[in-house]
C-alpha positions in Angstrom: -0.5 -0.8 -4.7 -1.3 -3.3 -2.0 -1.9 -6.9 -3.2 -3.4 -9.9 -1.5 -0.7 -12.6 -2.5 -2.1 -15.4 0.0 -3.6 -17.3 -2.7 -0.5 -16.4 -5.6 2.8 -17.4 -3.5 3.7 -19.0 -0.1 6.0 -16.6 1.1 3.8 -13.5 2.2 0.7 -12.6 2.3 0.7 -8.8 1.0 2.6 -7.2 -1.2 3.5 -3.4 -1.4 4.1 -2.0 -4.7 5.2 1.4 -4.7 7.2 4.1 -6.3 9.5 7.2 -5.5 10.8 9.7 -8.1 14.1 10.2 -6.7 17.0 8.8 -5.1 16.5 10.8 -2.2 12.6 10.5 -2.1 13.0 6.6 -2.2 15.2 6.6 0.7 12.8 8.6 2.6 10.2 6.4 1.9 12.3 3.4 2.9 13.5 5.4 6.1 9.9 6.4 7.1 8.6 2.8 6.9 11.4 1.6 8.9 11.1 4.1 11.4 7.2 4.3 11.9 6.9 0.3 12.0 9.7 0.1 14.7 7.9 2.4 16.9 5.0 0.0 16.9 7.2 -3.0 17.8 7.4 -4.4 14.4 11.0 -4.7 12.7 11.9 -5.5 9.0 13.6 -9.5 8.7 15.4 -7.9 5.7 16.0 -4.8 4.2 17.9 -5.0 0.2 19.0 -2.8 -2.5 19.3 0.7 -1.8 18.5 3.9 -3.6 20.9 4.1 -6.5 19.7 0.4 -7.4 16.3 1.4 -8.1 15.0 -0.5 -6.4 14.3 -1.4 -2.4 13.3 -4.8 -0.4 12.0 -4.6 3.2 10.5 -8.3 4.2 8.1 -8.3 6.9 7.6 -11.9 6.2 3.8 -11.5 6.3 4.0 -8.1 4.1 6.7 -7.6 1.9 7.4 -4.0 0.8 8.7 -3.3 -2.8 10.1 0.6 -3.5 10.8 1.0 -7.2 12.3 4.1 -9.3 10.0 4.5 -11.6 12.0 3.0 -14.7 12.7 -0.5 -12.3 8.7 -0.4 -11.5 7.9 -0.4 -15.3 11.0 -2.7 -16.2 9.6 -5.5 -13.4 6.5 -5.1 -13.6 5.5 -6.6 -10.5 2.1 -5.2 -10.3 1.0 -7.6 -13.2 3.6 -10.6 -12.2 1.3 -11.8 -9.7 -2.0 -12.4 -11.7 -3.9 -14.5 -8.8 -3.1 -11.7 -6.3 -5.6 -9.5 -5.6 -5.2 -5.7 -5.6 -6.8 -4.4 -2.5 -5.6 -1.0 -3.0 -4.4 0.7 -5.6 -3.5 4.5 -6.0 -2.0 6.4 -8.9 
């Protein structure tokens, strides 16, 4: 899911909310951001959590990039946390 948060919080202005179904798929997710964005020039300010956490951080400052298990996505709930964000995409 990709959220417009310019008008819910002043710290980003998207929001990526997405999920992998394994330890090893969410690190390839993570890894694949990382590595396709720093080809283009553009590096993370801050990457947290890893894998076995459930749950992974990468901070773009303008786009901020949440990877969730699937048990940490429905525990946080962030797709519904930010009520005045606006969902610009959002794919099952």
């Amino acid at each position: 899911m990709l959220l417009d948060a310019r008008q819910a919080c002043n710290f980003t202005d998207y929001m990526v909310i997405l999920s992998g179904e394994s330890d090893r798929q969410i690190n390839a997710i993570r890894d694949e951001i990382l590595h396709s964005l720093k080809q283009s020039g553009v590096y993370a300010r801050h990457v947290e959590g890893d894998a076995s956490s459930g749950w992974i951080l990468i901070d773009y400052i303008d786009v901020v990039i949440h990877i969730f298990a699937p048990s940490e996505r429905e525990y946080y709930n962030l797709d519904s946390v930010w009520p005045a964000a606006s969902p610009v995409v959002h794919i099952q």
